[in-house]
Structures are given as C-alpha cells and as structure tokens.
Backbone of each chain as nested JSON, in Angstrom:
{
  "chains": [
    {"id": "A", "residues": [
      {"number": 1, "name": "UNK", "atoms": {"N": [-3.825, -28.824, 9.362], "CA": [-3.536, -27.673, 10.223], "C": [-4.779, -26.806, 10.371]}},
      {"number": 2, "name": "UNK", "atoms": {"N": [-5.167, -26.424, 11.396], "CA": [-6.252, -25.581, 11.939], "C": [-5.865, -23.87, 11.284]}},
      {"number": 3, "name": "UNK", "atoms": {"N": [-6.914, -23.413, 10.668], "CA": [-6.423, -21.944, 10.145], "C": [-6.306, -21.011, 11.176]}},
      {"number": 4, "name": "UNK", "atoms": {"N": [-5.438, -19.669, 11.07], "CA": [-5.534, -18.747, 11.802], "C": [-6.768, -17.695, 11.108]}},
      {"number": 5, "name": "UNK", "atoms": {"N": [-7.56, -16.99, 11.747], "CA": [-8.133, -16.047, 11.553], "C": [-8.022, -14.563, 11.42]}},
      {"number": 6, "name": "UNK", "atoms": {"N": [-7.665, -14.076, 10.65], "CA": [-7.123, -12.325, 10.408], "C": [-9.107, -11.889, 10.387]}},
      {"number": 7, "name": "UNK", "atoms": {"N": [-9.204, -11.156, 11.751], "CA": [-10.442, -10.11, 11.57], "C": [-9.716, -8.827, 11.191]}},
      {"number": 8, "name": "UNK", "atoms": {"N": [-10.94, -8.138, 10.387], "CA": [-10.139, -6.616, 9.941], "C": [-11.827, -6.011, 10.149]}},
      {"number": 9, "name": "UNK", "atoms": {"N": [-11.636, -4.666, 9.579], "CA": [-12.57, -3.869, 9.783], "C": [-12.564, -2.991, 8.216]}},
      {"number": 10, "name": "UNK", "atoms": {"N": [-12.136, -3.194, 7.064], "CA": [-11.946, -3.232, 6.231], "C": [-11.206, -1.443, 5.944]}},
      {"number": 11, "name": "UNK", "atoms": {"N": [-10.478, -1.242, 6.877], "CA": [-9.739, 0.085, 7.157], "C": [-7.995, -0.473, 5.689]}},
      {"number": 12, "name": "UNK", "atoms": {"N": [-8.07, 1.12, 6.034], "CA": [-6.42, 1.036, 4.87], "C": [-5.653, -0.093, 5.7]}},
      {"number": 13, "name": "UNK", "atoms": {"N": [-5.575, 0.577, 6.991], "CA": [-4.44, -0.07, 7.856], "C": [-4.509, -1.93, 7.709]}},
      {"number": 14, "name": "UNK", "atoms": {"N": [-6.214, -1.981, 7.697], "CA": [-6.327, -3.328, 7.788], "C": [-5.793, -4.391, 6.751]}},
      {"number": 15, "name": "UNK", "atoms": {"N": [-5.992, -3.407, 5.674], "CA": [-5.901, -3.843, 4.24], "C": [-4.757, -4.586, 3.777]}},
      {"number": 16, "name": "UNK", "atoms": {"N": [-3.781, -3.439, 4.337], "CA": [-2.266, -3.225, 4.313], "C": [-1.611, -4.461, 4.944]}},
      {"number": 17, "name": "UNK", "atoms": {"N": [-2.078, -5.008, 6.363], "CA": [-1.782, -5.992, 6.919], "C": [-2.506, -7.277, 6.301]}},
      {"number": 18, "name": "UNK", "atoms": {"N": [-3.22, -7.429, 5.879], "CA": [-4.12, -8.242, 5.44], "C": [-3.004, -9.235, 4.536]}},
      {"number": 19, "name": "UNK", "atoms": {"N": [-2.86, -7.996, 3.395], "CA": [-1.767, -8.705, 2.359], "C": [-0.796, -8.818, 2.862]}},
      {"number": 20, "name": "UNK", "atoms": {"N": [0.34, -8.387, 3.808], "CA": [1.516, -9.242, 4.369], "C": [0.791, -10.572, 4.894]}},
      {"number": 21, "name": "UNK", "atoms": {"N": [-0.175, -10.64, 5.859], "CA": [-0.48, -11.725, 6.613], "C": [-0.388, -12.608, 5.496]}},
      {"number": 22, "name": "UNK", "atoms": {"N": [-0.753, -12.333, 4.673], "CA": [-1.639, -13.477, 3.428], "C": [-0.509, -13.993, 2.546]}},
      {"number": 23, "name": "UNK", "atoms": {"N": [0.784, -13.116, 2.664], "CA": [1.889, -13.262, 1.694], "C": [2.704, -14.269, 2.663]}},
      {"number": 24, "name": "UNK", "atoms": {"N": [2.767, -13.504, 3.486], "CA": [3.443, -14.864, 4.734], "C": [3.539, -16.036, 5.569]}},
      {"number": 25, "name": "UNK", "atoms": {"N": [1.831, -16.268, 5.935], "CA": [1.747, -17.54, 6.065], "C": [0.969, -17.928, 4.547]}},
      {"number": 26, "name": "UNK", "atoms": {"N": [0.671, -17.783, 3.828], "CA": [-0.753, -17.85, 2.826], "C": [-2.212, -18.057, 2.865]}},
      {"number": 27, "name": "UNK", "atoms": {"N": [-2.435, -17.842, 1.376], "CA": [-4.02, -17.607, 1.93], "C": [-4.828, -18.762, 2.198]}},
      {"number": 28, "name": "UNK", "atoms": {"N": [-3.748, -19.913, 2.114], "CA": [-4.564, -21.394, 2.406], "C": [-4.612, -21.205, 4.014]}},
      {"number": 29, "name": "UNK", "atoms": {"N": [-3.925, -20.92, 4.815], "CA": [-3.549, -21.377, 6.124], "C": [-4.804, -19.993, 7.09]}},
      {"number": 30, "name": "UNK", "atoms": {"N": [-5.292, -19.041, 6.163], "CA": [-5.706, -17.977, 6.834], "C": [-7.677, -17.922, 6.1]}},
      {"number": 31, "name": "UNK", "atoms": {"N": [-7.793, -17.34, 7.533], "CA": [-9.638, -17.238, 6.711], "C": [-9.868, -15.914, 7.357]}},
      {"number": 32, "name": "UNK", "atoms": {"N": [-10.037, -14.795, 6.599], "CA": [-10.187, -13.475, 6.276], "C": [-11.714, -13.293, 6.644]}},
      {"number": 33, "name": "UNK", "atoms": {"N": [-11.923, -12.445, 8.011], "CA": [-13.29, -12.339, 8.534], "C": [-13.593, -10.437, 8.986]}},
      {"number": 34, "name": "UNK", "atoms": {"N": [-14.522, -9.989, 7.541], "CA": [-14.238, -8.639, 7.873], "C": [-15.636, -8.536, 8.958]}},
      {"number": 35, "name": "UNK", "atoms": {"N": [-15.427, -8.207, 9.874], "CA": [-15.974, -7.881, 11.421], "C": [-17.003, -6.36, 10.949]}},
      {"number": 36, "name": "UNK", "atoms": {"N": [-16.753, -5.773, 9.831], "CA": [-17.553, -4.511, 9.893], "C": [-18.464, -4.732, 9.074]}},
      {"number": 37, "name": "UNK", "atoms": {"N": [-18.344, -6.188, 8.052], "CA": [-19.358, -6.088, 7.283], "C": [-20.477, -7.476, 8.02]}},
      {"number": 38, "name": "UNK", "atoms": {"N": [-19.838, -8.361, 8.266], "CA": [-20.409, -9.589, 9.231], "C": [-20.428, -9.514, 10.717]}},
      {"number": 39, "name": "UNK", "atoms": {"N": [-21.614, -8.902, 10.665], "CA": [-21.007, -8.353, 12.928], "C": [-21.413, -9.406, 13.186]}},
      {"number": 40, "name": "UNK", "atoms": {"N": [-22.101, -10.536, 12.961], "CA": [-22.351, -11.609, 13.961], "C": [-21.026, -12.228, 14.487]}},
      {"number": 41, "name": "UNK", "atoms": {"N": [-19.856, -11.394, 13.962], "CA": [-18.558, -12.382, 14.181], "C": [-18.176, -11.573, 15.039]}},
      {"number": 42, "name": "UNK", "atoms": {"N": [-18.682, -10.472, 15.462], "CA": [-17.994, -9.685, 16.688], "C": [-17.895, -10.336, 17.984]}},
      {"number": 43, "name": "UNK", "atoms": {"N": [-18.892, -10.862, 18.217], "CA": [-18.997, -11.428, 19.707], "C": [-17.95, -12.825, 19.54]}},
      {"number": 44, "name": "UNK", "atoms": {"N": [-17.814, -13.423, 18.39], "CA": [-16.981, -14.509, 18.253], "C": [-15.806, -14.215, 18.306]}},
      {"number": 45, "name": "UNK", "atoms": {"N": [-15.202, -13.219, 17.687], "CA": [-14.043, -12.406, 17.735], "C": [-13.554, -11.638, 19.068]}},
      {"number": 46, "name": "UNK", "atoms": {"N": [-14.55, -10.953, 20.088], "CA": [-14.339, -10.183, 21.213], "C": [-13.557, -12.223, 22.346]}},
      {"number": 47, "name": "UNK", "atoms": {"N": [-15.061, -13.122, 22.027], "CA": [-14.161, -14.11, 22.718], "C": [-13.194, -14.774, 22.536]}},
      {"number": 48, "name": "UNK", "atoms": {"N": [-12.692, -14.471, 21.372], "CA": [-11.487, -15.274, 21.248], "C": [-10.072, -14.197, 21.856]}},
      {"number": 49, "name": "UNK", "atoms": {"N": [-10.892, -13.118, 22.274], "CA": [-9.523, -12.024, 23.164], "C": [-9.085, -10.612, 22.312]}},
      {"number": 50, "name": "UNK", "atoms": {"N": [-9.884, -10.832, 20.822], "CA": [-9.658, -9.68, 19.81], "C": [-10.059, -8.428, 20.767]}},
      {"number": 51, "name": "UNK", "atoms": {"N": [-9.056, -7.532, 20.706], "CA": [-9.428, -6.064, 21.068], "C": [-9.395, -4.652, 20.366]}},
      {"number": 52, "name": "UNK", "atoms": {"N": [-9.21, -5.184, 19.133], "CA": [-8.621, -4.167, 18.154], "C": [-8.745, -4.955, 16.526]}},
      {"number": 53, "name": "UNK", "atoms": {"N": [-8.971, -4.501, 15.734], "CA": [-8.495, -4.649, 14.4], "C": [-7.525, -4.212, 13.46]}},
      {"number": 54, "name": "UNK", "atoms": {"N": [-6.383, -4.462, 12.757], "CA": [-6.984, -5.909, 12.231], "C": [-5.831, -6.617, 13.674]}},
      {"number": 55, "name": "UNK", "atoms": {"N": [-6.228, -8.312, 13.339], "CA": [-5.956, -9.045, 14.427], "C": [-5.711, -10.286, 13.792]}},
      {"number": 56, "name": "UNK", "atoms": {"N": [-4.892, -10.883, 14.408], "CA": [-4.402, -12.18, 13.776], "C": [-4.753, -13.363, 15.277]}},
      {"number": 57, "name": "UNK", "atoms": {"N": [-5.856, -14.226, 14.791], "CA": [-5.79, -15.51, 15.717], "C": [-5.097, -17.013, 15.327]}},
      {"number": 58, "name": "UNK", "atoms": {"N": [-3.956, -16.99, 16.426], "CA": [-3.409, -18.115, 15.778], "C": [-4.038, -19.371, 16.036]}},
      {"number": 59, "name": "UNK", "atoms": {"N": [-3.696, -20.448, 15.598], "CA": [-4.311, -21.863, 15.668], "C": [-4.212, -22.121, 17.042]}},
      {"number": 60, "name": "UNK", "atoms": {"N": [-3.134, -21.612, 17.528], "CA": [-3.133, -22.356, 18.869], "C": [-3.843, -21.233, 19.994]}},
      {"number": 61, "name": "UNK", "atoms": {"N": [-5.015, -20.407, 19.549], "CA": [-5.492, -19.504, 20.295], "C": [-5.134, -18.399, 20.791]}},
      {"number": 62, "name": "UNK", "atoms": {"N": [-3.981, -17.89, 20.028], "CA": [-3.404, -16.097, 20.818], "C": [-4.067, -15.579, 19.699]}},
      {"number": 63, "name": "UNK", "atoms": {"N": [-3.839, -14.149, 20.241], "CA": [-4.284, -13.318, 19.137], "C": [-2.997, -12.569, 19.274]}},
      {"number": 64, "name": "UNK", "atoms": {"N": [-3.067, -12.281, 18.387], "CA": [-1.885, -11.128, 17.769], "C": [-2.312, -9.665, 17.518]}},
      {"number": 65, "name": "UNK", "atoms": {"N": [-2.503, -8.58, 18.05], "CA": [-2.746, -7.222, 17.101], "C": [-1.965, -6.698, 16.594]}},
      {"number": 66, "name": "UNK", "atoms": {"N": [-2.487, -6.708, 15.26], "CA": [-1.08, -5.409, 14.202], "C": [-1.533, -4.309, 14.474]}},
      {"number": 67, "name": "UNK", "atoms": {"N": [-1.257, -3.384, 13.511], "CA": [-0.723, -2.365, 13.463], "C": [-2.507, -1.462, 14.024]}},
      {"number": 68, "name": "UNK", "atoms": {"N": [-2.201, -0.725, 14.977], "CA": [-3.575, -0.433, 15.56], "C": [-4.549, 0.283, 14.501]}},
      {"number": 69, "name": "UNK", "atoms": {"N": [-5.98, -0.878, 14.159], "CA": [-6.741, 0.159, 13.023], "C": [-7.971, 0.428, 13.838]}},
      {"number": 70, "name": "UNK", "atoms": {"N": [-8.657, 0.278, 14.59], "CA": [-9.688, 0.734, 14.854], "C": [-9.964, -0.686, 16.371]}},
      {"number": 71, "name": "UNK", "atoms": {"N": [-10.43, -0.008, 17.538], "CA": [-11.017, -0.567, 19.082], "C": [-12.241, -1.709, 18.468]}},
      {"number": 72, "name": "UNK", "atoms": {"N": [-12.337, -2.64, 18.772], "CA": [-13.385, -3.609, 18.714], "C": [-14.516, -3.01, 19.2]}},
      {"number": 73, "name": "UNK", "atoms": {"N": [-14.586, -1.993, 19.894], "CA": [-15.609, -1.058, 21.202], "C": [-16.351, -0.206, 19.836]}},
      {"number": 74, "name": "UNK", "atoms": {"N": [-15.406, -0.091, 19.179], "CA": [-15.736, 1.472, 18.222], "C": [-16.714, 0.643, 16.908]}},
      {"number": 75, "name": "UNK", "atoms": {"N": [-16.288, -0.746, 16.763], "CA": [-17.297, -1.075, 15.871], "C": [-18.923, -1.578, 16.308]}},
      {"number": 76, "name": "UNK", "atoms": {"N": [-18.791, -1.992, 17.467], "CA": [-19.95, -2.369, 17.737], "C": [-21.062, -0.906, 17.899]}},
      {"number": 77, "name": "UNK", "atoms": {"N": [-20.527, -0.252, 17.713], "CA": [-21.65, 0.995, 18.277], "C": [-22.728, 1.389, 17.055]}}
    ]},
    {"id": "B", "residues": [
      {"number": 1, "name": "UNK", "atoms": {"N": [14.045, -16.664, -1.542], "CA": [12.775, -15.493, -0.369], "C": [13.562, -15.297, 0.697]}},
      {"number": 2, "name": "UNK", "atoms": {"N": [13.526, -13.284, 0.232], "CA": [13.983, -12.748, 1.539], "C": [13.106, -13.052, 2.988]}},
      {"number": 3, "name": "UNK", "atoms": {"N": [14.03, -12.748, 4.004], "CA": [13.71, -13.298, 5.062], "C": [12.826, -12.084, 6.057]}},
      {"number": 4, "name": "UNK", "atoms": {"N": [12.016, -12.637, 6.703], "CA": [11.495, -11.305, 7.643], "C": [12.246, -11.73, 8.441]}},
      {"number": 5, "name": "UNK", "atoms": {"N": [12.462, -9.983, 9.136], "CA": [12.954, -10.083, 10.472], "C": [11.688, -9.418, 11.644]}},
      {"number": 6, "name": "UNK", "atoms": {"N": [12.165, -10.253, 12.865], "CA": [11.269, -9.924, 13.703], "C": [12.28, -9.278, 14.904]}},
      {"number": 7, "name": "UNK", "atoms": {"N": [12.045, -8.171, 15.524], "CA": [12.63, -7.092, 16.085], "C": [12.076, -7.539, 17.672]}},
      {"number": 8, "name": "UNK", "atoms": {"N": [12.812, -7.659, 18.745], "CA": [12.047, -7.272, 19.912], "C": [13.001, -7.554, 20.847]}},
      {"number": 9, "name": "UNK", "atoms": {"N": [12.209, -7.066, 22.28], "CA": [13.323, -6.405, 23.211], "C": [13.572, -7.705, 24.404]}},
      {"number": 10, "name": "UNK", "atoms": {"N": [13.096, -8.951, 24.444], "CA": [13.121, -9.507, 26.033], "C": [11.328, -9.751, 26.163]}},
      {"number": 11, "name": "UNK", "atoms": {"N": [11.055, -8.857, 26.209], "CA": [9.638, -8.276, 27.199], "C": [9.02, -9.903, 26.988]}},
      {"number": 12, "name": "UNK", "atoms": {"N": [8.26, -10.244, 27.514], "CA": [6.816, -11.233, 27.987], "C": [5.755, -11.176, 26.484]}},
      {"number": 13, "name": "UNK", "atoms": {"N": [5.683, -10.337, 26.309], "CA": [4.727, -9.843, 25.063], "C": [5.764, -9.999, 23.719]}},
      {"number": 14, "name": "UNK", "atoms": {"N": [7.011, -10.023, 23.886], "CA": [7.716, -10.111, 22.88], "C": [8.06, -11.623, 22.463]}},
      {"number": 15, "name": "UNK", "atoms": {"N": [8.162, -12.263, 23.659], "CA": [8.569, -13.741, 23.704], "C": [7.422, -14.834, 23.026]}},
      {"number": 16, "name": "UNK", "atoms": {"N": [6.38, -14.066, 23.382], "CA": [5.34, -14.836, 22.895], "C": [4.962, -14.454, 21.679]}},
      {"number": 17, "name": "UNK", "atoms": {"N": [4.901, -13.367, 21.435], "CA": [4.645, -13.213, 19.951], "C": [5.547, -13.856, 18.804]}},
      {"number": 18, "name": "UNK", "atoms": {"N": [6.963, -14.117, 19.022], "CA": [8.224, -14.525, 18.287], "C": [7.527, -15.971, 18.166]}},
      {"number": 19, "name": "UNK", "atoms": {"N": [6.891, -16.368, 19.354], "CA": [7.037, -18.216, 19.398], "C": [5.545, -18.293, 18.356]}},
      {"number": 20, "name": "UNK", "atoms": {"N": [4.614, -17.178, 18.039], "CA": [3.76, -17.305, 16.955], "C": [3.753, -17.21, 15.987]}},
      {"number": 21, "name": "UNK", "atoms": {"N": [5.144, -15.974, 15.513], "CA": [5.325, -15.984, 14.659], "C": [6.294, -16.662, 13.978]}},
      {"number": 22, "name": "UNK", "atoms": {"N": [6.929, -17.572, 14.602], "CA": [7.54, -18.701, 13.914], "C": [6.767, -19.974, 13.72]}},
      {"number": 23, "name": "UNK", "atoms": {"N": [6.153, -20.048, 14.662], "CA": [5.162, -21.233, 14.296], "C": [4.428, -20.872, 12.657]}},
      {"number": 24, "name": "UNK", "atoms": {"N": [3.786, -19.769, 12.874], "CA": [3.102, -19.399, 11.516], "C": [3.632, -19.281, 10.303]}},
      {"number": 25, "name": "UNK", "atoms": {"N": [5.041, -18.843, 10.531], "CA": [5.96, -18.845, 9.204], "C": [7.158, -19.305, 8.727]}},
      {"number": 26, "name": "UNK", "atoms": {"N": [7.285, -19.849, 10.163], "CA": [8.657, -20.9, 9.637], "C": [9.875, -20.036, 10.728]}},
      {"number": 27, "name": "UNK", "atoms": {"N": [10.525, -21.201, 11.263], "CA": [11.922, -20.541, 11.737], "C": [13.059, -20.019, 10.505]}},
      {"number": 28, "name": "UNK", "atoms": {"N": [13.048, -20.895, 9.494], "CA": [13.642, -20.369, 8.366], "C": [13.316, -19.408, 7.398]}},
      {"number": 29, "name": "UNK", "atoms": {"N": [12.372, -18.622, 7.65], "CA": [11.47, -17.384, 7.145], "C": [11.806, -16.487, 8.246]}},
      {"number": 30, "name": "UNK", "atoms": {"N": [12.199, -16.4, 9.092], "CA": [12.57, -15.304, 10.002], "C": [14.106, -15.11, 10.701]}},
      {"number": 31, "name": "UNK", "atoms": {"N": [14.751, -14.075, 11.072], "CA": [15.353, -13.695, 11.778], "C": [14.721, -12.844, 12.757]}},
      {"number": 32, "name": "UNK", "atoms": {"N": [15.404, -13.381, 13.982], "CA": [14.933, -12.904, 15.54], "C": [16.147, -12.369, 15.379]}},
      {"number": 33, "name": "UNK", "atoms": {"N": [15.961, -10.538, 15.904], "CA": [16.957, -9.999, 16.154], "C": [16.739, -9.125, 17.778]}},
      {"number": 34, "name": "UNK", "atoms": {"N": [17.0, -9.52, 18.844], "CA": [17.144, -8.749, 20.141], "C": [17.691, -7.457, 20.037]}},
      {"number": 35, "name": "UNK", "atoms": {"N": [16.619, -6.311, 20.4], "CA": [17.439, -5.185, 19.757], "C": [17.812, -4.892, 21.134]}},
      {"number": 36, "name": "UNK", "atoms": {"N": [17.617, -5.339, 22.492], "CA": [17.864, -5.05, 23.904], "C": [19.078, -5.15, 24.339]}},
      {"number": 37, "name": "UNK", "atoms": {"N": [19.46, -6.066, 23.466], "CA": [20.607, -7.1, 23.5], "C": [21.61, -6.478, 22.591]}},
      {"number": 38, "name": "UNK", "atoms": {"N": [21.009, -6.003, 21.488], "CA": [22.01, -6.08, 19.846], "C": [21.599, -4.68, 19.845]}},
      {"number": 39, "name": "UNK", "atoms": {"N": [22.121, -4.041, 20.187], "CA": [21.248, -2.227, 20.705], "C": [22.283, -1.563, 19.576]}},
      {"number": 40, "name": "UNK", "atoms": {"N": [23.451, -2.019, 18.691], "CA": [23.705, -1.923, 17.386], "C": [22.253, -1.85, 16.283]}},
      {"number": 41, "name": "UNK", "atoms": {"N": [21.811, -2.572, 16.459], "CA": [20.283, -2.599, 15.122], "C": [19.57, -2.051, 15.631]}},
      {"number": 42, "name": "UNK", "atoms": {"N": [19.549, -0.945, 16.735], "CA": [18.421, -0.081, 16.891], "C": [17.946, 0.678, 15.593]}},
      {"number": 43, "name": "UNK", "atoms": {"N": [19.009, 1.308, 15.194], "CA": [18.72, 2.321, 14.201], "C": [18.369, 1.781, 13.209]}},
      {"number": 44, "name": "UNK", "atoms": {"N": [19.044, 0.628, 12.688], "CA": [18.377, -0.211, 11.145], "C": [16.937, -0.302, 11.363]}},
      {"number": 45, "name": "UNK", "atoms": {"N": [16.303, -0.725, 12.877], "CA": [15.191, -1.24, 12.951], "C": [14.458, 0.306, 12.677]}},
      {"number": 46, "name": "UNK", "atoms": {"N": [14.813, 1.47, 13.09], "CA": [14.042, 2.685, 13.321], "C": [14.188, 2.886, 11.675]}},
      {"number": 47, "name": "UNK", "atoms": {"N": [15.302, 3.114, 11.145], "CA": [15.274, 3.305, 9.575], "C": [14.19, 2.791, 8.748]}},
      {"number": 48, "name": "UNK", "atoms": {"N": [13.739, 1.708, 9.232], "CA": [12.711, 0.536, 8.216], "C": [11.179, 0.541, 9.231]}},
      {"number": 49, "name": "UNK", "atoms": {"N": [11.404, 1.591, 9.992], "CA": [9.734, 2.213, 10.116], "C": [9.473, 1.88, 11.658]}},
      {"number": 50, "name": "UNK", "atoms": {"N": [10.24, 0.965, 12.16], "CA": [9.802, 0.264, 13.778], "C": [9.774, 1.301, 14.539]}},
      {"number": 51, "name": "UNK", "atoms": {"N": [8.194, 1.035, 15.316], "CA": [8.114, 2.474, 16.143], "C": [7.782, 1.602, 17.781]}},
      {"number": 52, "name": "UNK", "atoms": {"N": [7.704, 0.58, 17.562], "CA": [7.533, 0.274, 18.833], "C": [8.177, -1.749, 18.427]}},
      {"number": 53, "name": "UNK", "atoms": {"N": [8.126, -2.076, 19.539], "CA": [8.384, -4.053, 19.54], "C": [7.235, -4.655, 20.354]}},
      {"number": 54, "name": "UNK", "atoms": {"N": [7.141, -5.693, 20.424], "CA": [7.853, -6.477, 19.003], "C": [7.036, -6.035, 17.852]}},
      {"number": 55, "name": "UNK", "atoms": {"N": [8.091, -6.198, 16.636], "CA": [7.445, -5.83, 15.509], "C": [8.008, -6.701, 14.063]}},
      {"number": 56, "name": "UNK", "atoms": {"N": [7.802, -6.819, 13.291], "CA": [7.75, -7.898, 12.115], "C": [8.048, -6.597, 10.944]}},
      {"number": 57, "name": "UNK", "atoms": {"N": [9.296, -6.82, 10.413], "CA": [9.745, -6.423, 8.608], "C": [9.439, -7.605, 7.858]}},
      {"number": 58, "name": "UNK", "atoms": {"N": [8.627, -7.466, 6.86], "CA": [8.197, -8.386, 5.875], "C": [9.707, -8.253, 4.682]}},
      {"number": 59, "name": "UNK", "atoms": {"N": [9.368, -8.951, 4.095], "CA": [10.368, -9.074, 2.827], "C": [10.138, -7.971, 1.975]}},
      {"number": 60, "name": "UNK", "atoms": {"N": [8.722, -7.478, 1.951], "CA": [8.171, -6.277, 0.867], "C": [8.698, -5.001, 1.56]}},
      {"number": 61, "name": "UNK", "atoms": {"N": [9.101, -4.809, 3.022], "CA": [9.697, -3.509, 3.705], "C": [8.606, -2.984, 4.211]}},
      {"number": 62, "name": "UNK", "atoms": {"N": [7.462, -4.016, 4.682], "CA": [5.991, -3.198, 5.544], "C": [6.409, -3.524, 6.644]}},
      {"number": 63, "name": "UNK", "atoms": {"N": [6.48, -2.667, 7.884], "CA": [6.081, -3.349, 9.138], "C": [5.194, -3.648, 9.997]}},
      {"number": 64, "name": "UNK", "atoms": {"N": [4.896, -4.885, 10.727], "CA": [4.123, -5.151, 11.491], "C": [4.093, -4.912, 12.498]}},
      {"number": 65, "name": "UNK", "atoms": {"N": [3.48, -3.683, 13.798], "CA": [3.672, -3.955, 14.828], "C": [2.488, -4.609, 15.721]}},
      {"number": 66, "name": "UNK", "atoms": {"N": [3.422, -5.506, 16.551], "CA": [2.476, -6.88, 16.843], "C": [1.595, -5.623, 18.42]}},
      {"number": 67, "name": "UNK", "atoms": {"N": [1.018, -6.602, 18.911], "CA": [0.836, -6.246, 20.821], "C": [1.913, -5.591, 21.1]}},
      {"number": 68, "name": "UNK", "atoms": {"N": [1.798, -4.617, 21.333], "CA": [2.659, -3.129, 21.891], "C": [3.425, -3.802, 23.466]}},
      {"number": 69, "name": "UNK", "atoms": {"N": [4.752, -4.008, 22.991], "CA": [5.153, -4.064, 24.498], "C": [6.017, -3.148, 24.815]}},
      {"number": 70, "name": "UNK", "atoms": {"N": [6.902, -2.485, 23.864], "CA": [8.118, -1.327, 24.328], "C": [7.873, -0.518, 23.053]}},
      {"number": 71, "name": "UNK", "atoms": {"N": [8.057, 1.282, 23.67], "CA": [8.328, 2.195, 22.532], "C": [10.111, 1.883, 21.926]}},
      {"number": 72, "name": "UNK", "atoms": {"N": [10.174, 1.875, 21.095], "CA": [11.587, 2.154, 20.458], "C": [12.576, 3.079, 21.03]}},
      {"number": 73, "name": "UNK", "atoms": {"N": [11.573, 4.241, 21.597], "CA": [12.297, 5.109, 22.121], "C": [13.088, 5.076, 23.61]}},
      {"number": 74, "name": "UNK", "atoms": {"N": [11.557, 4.217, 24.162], "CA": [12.306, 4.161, 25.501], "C": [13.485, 2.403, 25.697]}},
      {"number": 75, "name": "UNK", "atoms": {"N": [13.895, 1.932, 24.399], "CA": [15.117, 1.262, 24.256], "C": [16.31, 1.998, 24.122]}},
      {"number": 76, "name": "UNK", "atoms": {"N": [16.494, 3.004, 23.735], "CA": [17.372, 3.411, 23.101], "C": [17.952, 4.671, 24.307]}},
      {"number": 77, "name": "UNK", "atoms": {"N": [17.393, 4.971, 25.64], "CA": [17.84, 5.695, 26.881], "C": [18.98, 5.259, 27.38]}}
    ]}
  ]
}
C-alpha cells in the first residue's frame, strides 16, 4: 500500500491531529512531513493541492485538511 | 475498538471525504452518520465539539474537521 502523507507545520493544532491521524490509520501506513522545518517539501506539498496545514494526502491523491492550523501562503514567507 | 464516527451533511465535499476516510480506516472503524438526513444527531454531533462537516469523532473524543463544506449552524435552520 502506497503511504498517505500528514504535512504539519509543527503548530498545537497540528500536533493534536497528527496523533489521531497516527492512531487511526497507523504510523506504518503514514509518513509525517513537518513543512516548517523541511521547506524543500513546500513546493511538493503546494502540488499535491495542500493549502493549509496540517493536511492529510491520501494514497489515492486527495488531500484532506483538518482542523485549520496555519495557510501554506503564511509559511513560505 | 470504539468506533469513529464521521458526521456530514450530503454536500460534494462531504461525499468525498467519507469515501477517504473509509478507505484509510476501514468501513468497520467508522460510522457514517447523515446529520441532513438524521437532523436527530445534530445536537450529539454539536455536544462532542462539531463545528462545521464533514467532520471525524475519533474514539479518544477529538474532532476532526475535514475540508469545510457546511457550518453546523446553518444545518440546523
């Protein structure tokens, strides 16, 4: 199975979602990419449709946004 | 293992998020509850934090709200 990707921005909010994501599908199925400390993953993350953090990309290419922690706009600056 | 429930109204944004989040966690890990439909579980859903749909109750009592498609509030007019 192809992993989903949870980007976060290493915010409470993100945090918070992080561990449900991780409790629910697990942490085998998920690869945890914090976007504020590795920006080369921003532009990888903006194309895969991320507009917000944290964000869940599923295998089959949606993204999901939880609970709103911070604009993808607001980290790149 | 308690079950998450996933909350949402109909909407386009709701339909698709349900079909990810069962893929990701199992149809038997979730209850889909139509609150558009089942406008009885409005209030359970508002009690346990849902401020907008679709949105995800974990087993731990966190909620997830996915891509914003309806306020809670404007279900319940």
């Amino acid at each position: 199975m192809v992993k989903s990707i949870f980007y976060h921005a290493g915010c409470p909010v993100c945090v918070s979602a992080e561990q449900d994501i991780v409790n629910l599908i697990g942490a085998d199925n998920v690869e945890v990419v914090h976007i504020g400390e590795d920006r080369s993953r921003i532009s990888e993350a903006e194309k895969a449709g991320v507009k917000s953090v944290p964000a869940l990309l599923t295998p089959n290419g949606n993204v999901l946004h939880l609970n709103f922690g911070a604009s993808i706009n607001d980290l790149k600056g």
